[in-house]
N, C-alpha and C positions, 0 to 999 in steps of 0.2 A: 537685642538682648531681651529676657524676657524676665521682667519684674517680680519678684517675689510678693510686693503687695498686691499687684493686680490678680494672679494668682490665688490668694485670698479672697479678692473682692469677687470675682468667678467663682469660685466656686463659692463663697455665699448667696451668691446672688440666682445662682442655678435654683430652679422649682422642680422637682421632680414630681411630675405626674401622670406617670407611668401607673398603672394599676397594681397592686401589691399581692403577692402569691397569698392564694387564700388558706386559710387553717385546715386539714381534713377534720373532716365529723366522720366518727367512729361509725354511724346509720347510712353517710350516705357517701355515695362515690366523689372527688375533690374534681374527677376531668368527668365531665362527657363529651362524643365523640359524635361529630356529624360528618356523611362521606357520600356524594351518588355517583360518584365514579361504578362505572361499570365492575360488577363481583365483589363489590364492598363489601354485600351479605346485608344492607340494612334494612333495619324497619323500624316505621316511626311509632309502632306501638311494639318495640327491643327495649334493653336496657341502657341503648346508648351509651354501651360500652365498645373499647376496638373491635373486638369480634361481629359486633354487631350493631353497627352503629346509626343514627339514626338519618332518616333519609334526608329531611328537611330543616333546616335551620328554627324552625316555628316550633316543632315537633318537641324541640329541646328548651326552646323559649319556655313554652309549657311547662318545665316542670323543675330547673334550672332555681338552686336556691342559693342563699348567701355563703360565700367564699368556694364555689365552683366555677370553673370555668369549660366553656364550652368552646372544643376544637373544631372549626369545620375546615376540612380539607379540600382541597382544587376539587373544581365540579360546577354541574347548572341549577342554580336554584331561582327557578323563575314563579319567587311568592315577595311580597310584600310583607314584610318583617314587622310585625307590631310586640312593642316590648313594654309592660307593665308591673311586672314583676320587681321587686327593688332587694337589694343587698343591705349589710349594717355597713355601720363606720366600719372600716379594716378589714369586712369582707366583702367587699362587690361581688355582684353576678358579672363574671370575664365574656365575651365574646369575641375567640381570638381567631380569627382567619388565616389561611397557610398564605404568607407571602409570595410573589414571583420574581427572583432580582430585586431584593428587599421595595419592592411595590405593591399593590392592592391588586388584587387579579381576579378576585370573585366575585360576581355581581348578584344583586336583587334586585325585584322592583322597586322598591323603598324601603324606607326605614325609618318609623313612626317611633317615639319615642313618648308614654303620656304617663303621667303619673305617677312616675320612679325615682326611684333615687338609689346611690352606691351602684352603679351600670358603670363598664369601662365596653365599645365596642373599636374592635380594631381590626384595619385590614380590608374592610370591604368595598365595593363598588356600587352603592346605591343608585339611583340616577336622579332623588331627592333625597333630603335627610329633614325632619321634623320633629322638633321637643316642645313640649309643653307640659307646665304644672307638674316638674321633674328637678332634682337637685341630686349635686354631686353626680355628674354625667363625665365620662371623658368618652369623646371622641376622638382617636387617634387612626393614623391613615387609612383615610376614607379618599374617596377621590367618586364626586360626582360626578352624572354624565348626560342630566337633559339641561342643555342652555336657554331653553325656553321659557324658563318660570326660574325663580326662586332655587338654588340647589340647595341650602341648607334655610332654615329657619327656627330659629329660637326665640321662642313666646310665653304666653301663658303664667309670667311670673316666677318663670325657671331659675334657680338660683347656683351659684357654681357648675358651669358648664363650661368645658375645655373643648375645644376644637383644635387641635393639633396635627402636627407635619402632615395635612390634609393639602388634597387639591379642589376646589369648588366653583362656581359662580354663582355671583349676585345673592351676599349672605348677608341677610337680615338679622337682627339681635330687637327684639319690640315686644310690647306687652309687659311690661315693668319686671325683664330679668333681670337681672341682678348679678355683679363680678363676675360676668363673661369672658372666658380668656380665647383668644384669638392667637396661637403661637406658631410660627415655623411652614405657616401656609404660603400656598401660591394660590392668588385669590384674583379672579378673571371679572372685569365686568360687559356684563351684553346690552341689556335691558334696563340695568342703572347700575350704582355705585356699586367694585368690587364687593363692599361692606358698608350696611349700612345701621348704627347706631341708634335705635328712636325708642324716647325713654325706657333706656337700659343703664340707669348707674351702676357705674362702675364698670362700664367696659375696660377690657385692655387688651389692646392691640398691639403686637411687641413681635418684631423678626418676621415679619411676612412680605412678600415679594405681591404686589398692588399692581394691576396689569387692569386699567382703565379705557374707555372707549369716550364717550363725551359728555362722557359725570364724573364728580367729585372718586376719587381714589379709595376716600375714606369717610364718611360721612359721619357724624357725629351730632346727633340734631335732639329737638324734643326736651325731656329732660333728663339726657343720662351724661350728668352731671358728675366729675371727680373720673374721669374715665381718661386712660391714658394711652399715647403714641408713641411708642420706641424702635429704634433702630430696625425699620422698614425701608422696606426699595418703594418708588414709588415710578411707572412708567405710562405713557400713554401711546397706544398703538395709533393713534390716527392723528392728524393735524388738526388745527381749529378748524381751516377752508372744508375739512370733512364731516363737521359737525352739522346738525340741521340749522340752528343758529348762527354758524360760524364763529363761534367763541370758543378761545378753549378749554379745555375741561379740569378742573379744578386739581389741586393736588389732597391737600388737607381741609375738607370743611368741617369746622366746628361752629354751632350756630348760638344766638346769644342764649339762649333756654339753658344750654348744655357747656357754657364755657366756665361756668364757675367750679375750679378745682381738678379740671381738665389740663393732662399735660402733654409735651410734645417734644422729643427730643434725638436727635444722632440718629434719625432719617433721613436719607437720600431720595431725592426727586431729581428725574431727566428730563431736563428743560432745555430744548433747542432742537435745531437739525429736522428730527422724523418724530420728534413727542414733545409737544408743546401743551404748556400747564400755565394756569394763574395759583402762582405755589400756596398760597393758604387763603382759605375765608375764614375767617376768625371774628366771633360775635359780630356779625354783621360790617368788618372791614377787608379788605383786600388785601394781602403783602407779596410783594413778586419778589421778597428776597427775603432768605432766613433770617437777615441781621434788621430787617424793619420791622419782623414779628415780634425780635428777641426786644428790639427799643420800646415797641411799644406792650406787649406781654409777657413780655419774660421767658417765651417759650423759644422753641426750635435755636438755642445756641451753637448748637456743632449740627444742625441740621447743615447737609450739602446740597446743592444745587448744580450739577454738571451739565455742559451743555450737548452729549453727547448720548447714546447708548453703548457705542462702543467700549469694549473694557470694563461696562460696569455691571448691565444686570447679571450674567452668567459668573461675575466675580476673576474673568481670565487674570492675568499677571500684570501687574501693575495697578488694580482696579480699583479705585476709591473706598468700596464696600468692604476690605481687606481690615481685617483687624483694628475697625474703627468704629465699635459701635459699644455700648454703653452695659458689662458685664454684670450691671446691678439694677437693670431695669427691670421691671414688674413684668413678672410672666416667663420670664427668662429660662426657656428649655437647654436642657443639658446635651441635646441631642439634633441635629436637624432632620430635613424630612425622608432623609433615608439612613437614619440610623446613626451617620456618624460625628463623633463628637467635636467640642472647640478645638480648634489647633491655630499653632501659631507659626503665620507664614516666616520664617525667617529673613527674611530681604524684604522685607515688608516690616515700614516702621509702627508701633503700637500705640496707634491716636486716638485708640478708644480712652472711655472714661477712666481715667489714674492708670494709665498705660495699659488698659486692659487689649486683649486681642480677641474678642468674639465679633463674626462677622455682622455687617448690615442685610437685613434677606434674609430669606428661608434658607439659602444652605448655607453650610461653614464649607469656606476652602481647604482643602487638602490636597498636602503632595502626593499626586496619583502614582506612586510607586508601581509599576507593573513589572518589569524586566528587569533581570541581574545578568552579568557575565562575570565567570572567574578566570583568571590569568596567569600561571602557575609558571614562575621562572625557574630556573631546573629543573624541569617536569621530568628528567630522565637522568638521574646521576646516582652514583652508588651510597650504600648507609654511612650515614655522619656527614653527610652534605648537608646545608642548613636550604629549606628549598622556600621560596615565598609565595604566597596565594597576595593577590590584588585582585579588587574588587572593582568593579563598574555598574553603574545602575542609570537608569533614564531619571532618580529623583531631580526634581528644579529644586528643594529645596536646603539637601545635603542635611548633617546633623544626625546619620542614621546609626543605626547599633547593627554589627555584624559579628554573628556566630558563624565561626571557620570550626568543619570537623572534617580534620585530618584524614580518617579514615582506617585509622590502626589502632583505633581502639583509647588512644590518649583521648582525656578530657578537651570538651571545646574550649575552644578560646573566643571570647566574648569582648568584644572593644568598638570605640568607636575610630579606630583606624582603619583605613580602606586597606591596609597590607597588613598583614600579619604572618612570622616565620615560624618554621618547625623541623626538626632533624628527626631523621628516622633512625629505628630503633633494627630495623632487620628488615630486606627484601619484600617488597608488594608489590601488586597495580594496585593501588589505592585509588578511589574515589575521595577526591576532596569538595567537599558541599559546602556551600556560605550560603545564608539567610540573612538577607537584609532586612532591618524592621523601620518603620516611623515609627514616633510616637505615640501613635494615637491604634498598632498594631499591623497596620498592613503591613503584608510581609514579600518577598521575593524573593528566588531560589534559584542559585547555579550550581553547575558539579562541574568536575574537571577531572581527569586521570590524569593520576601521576605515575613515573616509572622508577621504582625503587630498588637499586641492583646489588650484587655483590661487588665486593671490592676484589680486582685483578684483573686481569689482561685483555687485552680484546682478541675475541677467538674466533674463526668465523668458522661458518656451518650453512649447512643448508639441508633441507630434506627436500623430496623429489616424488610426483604423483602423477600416475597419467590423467588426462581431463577427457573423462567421455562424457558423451551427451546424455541427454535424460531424456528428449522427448523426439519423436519424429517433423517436430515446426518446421514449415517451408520457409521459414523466416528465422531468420539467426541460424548459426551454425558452430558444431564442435571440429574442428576437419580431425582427420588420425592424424596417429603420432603427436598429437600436442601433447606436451609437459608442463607442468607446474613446478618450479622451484621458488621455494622460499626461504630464505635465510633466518627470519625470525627468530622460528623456534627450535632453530639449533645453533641460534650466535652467542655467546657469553659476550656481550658489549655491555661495560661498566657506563660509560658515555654515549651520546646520543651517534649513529653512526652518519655521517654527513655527507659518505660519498661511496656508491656501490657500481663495481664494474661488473657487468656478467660478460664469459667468455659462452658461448652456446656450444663449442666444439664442431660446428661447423660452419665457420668464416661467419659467422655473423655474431652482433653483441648487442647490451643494451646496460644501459647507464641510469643513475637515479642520485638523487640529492638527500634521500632519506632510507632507510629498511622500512621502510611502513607498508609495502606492500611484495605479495610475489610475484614475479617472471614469468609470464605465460611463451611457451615460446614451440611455434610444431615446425618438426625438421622433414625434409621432403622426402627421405627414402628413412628405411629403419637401417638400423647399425647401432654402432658401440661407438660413444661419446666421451670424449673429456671436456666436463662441463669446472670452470673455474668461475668464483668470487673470491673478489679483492673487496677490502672492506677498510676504508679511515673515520675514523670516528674524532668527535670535538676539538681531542687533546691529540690528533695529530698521529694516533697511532696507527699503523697498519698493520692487517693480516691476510693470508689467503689460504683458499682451500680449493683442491684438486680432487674429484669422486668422476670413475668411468660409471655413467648412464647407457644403458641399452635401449633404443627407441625401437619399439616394433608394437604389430598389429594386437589389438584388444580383440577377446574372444565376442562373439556376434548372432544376435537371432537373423534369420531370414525373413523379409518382405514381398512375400509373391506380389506381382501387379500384373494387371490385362498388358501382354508383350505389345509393343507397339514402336515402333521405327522413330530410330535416331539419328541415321544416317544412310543415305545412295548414292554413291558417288555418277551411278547412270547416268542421274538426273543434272551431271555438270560437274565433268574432271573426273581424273581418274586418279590410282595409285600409283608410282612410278617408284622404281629400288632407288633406295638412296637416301630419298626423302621423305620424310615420316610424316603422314596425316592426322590431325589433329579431330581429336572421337569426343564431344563434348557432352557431358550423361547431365540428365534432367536431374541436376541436383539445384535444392532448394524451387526458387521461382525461374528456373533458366529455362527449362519448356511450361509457359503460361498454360498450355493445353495441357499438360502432367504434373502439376505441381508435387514434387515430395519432399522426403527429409534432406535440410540443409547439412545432415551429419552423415549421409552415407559414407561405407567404411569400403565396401567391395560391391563390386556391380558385377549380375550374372547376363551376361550376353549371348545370344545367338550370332555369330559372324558369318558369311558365306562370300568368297569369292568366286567373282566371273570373269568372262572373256579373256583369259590371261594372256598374256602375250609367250610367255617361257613357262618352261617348268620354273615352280618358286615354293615359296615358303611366307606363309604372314607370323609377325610375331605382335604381339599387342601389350604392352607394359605402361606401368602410371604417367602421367606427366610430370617432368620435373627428376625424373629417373635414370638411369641407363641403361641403354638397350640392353636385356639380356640376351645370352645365349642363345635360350631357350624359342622354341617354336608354337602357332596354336592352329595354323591350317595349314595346309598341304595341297598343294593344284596343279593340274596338269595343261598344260597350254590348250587352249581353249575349250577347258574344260568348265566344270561348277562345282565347288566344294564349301562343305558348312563344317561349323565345330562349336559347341556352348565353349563359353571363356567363362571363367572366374576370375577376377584379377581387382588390385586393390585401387581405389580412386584418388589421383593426385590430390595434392596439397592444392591445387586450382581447380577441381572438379572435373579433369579430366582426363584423356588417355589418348596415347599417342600408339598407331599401326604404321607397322613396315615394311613395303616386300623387300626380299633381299637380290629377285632379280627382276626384270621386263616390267610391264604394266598390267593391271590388272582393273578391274571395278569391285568396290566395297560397299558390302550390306549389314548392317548393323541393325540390331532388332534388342533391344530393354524388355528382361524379363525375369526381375526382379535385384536387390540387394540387402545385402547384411548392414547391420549397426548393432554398436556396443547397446545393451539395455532395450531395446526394444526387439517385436519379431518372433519369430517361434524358433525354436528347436529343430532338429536333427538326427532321425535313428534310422545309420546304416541298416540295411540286409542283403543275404545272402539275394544274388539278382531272382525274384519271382515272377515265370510269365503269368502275362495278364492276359495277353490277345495272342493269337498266330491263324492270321485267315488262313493259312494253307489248311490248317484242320480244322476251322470252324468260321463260317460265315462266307468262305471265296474273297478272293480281293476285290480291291474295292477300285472302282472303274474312275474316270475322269468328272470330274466335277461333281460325284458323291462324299460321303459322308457318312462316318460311325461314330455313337454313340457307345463306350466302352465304362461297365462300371470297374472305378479304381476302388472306391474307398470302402472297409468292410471284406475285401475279399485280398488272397494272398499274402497275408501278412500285415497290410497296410489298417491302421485302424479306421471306423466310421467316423469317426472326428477328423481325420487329416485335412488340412487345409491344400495342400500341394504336394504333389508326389514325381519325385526322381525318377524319371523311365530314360533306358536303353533304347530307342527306336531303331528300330532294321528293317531295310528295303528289300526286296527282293522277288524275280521274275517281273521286272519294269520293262513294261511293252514301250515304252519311249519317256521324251526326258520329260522331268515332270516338278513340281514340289508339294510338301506334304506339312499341312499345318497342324499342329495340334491346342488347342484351345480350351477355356474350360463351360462356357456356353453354348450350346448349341444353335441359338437363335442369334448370334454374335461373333461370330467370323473375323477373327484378325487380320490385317495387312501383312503380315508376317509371314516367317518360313519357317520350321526345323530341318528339313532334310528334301537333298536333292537328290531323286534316284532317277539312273539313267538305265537302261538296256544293255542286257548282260552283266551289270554289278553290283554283287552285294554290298549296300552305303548301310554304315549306322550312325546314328548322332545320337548326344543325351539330350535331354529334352526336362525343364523341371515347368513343371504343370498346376495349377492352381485346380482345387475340385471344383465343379461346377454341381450345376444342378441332381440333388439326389444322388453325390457322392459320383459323379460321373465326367469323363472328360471326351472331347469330341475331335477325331480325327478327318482333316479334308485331305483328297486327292486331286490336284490339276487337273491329268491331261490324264491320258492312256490307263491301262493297269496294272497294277500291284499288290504284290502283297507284302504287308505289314505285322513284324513282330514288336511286343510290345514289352519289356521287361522290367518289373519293379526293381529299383535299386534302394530305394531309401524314403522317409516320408516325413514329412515337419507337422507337428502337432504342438498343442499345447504342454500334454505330457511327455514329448518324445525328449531323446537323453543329451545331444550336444549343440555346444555351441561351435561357429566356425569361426576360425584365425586364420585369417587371410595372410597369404606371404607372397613377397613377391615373386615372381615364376622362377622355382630353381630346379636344377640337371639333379635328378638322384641318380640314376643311372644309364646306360649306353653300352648295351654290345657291343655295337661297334669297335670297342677300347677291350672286350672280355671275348669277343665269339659268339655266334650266333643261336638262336635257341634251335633247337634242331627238332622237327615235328612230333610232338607227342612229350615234349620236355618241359619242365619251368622254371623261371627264374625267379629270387627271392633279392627284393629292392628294399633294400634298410634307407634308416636316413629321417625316415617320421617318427617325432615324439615320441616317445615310449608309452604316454597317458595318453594318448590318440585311440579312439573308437571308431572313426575313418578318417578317410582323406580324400579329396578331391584334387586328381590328376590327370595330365594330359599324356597318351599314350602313342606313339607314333610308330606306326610299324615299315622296314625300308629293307628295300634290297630281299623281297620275297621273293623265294623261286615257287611258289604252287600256292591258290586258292585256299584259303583257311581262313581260322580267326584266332584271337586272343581272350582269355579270360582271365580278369583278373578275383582275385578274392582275399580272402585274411589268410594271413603265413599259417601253417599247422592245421587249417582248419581243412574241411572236405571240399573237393572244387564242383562249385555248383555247372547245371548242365548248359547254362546261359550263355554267352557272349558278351565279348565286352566293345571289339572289336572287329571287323571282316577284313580280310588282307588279301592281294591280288598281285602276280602276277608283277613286275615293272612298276611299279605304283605306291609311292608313298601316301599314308592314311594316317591320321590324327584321329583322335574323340577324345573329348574329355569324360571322364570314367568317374565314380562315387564309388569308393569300395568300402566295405568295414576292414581295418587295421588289428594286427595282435602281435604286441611285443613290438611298437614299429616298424611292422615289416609286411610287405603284403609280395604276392607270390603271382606269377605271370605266365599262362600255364599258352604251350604254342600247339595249334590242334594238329590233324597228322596230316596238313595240304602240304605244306612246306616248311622249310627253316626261314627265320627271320631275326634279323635286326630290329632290335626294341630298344626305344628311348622313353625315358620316363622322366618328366617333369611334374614336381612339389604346385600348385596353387594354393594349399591351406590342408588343414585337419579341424577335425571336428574331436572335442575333448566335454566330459562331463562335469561342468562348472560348478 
């Protein structure tokens, strides 16, 4: 409990000797300013003003008169401080230094002091301090730094000088000065006593932590006589066996010159263990115990004598120096050596003088208050709930004052209850804050959200969002089709909800103990979904809610890459009907030699099958899917047939191919894919030739090579990064393959198209520009010739995006009648806001040599090809057409009638 008289007696007994704000004078400036930080702007012949302030501490010294004070700010001032100059009663010359973590951080060489009086210097780092023939000095946090000599020295006949919450070594008081105050230091000795006394009446030494080597702690010799000892630590770092004499080293010497009127009291000395003392020499006697100084002098009464350090010099919890020391003793600062003031430990009994509590030592203990936690019961219930905040803090020693703000605007509530309640006035998330304080100000901070609802039913809801990816990282992944549902911000729940079912509408679910987060959830084929939450909240009630979700593909830029092989079955096993082979694409880190995006949506492939055993069909669809209907190659028993695939990438990263009859070998060649958010664009054209060696250049013979400019000509802009071609075979002196590339100095492993002898072969081909807007075509074996037809081109500026779908039937002849030579058909079924599409086209049951051209419904049929048809022979390509009005038209040239199937891959639409 904490006394109301001692309380009194503390603060009477407080000295304030803090320097006092000085008066301004109407002529002269109250602050000047010293800074050599870099761009200060100073100069020592300025006004040593902010703007311009002076460079050097001396500069200001100069010229610095009574009741101004001079700021010098963090910086290096490597001069030697001579101050002579002096201030009146009540207006000192200030010299205040910027502190670091309430500590001294600014060094000089020294710090002479001669001939002054009314000076307060504070802050500084000298690495000696010297006064003489100087009065009314304070010296407050200094902190010396050569152990070599003397750190401080007071001579000369100096009279009131304070040395305070300073750190020093080996500090002399000599030369007949006079009421020297020693207060709140930690005071080191090296080379002799921490402090040493020699006629200086009237020292006093009161609250300093004494940290001795194998001299007296405190010396008091000569004739400074009437000089007093209060509530000091007193410790010895070394044993006597470490001394040069082997004795150990003194606590308190007072010598016969200097003991008359000399006092000593409610100091502590560590005696035993690791710091061994002969606790006083007093006028020339010995005392190893307080209570034989006190019998025979009268002195050191409640002086302690512990035989430990533990627990006492740092003051930890339980420590002796604890609220035991003497609040009325001479010299008695208000403050310790970092600023903060007396407090009183509460679990700590008050044995200082008339129950006072100010500690023994340079510091005062304090409850280090650092961390709050606040704890909000009802944190989620509707208005008129009464809701409580409780409080937690790491203090040891409780008794704190806490301000609770609700967060709605009502006044705080201010108590020293660790709980305090509150009812809300109408719906929030509130932020509830508590501030915890000590006594003495320290303070700490918690917040909390609270959830303030209406009053009614619990209603459940959910909103729904596709989750596409943002970046092309080979690490981490978006896969498609993923959804986002979250109930949150569409539930009315008055109460907290405590228990959530999600139904995903496709045999799978997931379950939660709280609404605090959404549902991530990706379904492996697209469709129409019934997605269900069921929702119980605190009080037991439930709700559910039923919404059809349609899961399908996100529109997508393109990512050309160098084509490069993913898969050959040559190289071990083949395909067999029945059984589907697993096509696994370099997505994320799965080909360490191709690293790309863990988010791809749809992969463009070059397919080609060999050696077939029967006439067949491959179809290739995602993994995790159902075979469709649908077809992507077409092969003639032992023949060799290719086809670009678009097709959307499993929820596993992969894709599964099928024949439907005999066996065959599979070749699979990566060249390029789509993703949400990333990639370029897409602008369908009418098909433009590029190349036709029949009329220009001759074909190109076996193991040659053309270079062909794409970009800039035909349509295609200079900027294009990759461009959509029609390639066509034709007059193939034997069987061969034909790469196209977009380096010429770099040669792919790869194929687009196998042309054999006697038949016109085309394949699409999507090409990356190489060098100077140019792409490079190789020939195997024999000769050919090669047509080359712009279909479409990806840029930065071009117009769509592609929406991958999984391979669907638009239409079939077959089911209507065949196109009869020179006729077209018009295939609805794409999007109406479609600007192309990409499809695959398969022409069957030809009776005469021809081709197919596809292009936009209405519009003009360009002269191009899209397809070659022949005779007995089913042929595939996948086709890039521009679309209008969702419809694109299928124009059959005059060789023969033919059977047309047209399979959907995606469209391309302006996002």
């Amino acid at each position: 409990m904490r006394p109301t008289r001692a309380t009194v007696l503390l603060t009477a007994g407080l000295v304030t000797l803090l320097g006092t704000p000085a008066a301004t004078a109407a002529e002269t400036p109250s602050t000047l300013y010293v800074s050599s930080r870099e761009g200060s702007n100073c100069a020592d012949s300025g006004p040593g003003s902010q703007a311009v302030p002076y460079c050097t501490i001396s500069a200001a010294a100069k010229v610095a008169g009574p009741g101004q004070t001079v700021k010098i700010g963090m910086g290096v001032y490597p001069e030697a401080l001579n101050l002579d100059r002096s201030g009146t009663p009540g207006k000192p010359i200030v010299f205040d230094a910027e502190l670091a973590d309430r500590m001294p951080a600014i060094s000089v060489t020294s710090l002479t002091i001669t001939g002054a009086s009314h000076l307060v210097v504070r802050g500084l780092r000298p690495a000696t301090v010297r006064v003489s023939g100087s009065a009314d000095i304070e010296l407050d946090r200094l902190r010396t730094t050569d152990g070599s000599v003397p750190g401080v020295i007071i001579g000369g006949a100096s009279t009131d000088v304070r040395l305070t919450r300073s750190r020093a070594s080996d500090v002399r008081i000599e030369g007949g000065s006079r009421r020297t105050l020693l207060g709140r230091n930690e005071l080191v000795g090296y080379d002799a006593p921490p402090v040493t006394a020699q006629d200086a009446p009237g020292t006093v030494i009161t609250n300093n932590r004494l940290v001795n080597d194998c001299f007296a702690a405190a010396s008091v010799i000569g004739t400074s006589t009437g000089s007093a000892l209060f509530n000091n630590v007193v410790y010895a770092y070394r044993t006597a066996a470490a001394c040069p004499d082997g004795a150990p080293a003194a606590g308190i010497e007072v010598a016969p010159t200097a003991a008359s009127g000399t006092r000593a009291d409610y100091n502590l000395l560590v005696d035993g263990e690791t710091s061994w003392l002969t606790a006083y020499k007093w006028a020339g006697a010995v005392y190893e115990t307080a209570a034989a100084l006190k019998a025979a002098t009268g002195q050191g009464e409640h002086d302690l004598l512990v035989p430990s350090p533990m627990l006492v010099v740092d003051g930890n919890d339980g420590s002796p120096i604890i609220d035991s020391g003497d609040p009325t003793a001479p010299g008695v600062l208000p403050t310790d050596e970092r600023g903060f003031p007396t407090a009183d430990d509460p679990r700590q009994p008050n044995t200082g003088k008339d129950g006072g509590y100010i500690d023994r030592g340079n510091r005062e203990t304090q409850d280090w208050l650092s961390r709050a936690s606040v704890e909000i019961e009802e944190n989620w219930a509707p208005v008129g709930t009464t809701v409580t905040a409780k409080v937690g803090t790491d203090s040891r020693w409780g008794g704190l004052t806490y301000t609770y703000d609700f967060g709605d605007g009502s006044d705080p509530v201010i108590t020293k209850d660790r709980t305090a309640t509150h009812v809300y006035a109408k719906p929030c998330e509130c932020t509830v804050k508590v501030t915890a304080a000590t006594g003495v100000g320290v303070t700490a901070t918690a917040e909390a959200t609270t959830k303030v609802t209406a009053t009614g039913p619990l209603t459940a809801g959910f909103t729904t969002r596709a989750v596409l990816p943002d970046s092309d990282n080979p690490i981490g992944y978006t896969r498609p089709l993923t959804y986002e549902f979250d109930p949150r911000p569409a539930t009315a729940a008055p109460w907290p909800v405590q228990r959530v079912d999600v139904d995903f509408g496709d045999g799978t679910y997931a379950h939660g103990d709280h609404m605090d987060s959404a549902y991530t959830h990706t379904y492996a084929r697209p469709g129409d979904y019934k997605v269900t939450f069921t929702l119980r909240d605190k009080k037991g009630a439930v709700s559910t809610v039923t919404r059809d979700v349609r899961a399908e593909y996100a529109p997508s830029g393109y990512t050309a890459v160098e084509p490069f092989r993913v898969l050959d079955t040559r190289q071990g096993g083949s395909l067999q009907a029945g059984n589907p082979t697993s096509v696994i694409l370099p997505v994320g880190t799965t080909d360490p030699k191709h690293p790309l995006s863990g988010s791809m949506a749809a992969a463009v492939l070059n397919v080609t099958v060999t050696d077939a055993t029967q006439d067949a069909h491959l179809s290739v669809w995602p993994s995790g899917q159902p075979r469709p209907i649908t077809s992507n190659v077409n092969i003639k028993a032992g023949g060799t047939a290719s086809n670009t695939i678009t097709v959307p990438v499993g929820a596993d990263g992969k894709l599964l191919a099928q024949l439907n009859s005999g066996k065959a070998a599979l070749i699979v060649d990566f060249v390029g894919y789509y993703q949400p958010n990333i990639g370029l664009r897409f602008t369908p054209q009418t098909p433009a030739r590029v190349l036709d060696t029949r009329t220009a250049g001759g074909k190109l013979g076996g193991g040659q090579t053309r270079t062909v400019k794409v970009a800039g000509v035909a349509g295609i802009p200079a900027d294009a990064t990759a461009v959509a071609f029609n390639l066509t075979s034709t007059g193939t002196t034997q069987n061969t393959h034909v790469i196209a590339y977009p380096d010429p100095s770099k040669r792919t492993a790869t194929s687009n198209l196998n042309p054999e002898p006697g038949v016109d072969k085309s394949n699409q081909a999507i090409v990356p520009v190489g060098p100077n807007g140019t792409i490079t075509l190789y020939n195997n074996a024999g000769d050919t010739d090669l047509i080359l037809d712009a279909v479409g081109y990806y840029a930065k500026d071009a117009k769509g995006l592609f929406t991958p779908v999984v391979p669907t039937r638009l239409a079939d002849t077959r089911t209507t009648g065949k196109i009869a030579p020179g006729a077209a058909t018009t295939v609805a079924g794409i999007p109406a806001n479609a600007l192309g599409a990409a499809v695959n086209i398969t022409a069957t049951d030809t009776t005469g040599p021809g081709f197919l051209t596809a292009y936009a419904d209405g519009t003009a049929r360009p002269g191009a090809s899209s397809l070659s048809t022949r005779p007995g022979v089913t042929i595939a390509n996948h086709v890039t057409t521009p679309v209008a009005g969702g419809r694109i038209a299928i124009w059959n040239s005059w060789g023969g009638s033919n059977h047309v199937i047209t399979d959907l891959l995606g469209y391309f639409t302006q996002n």
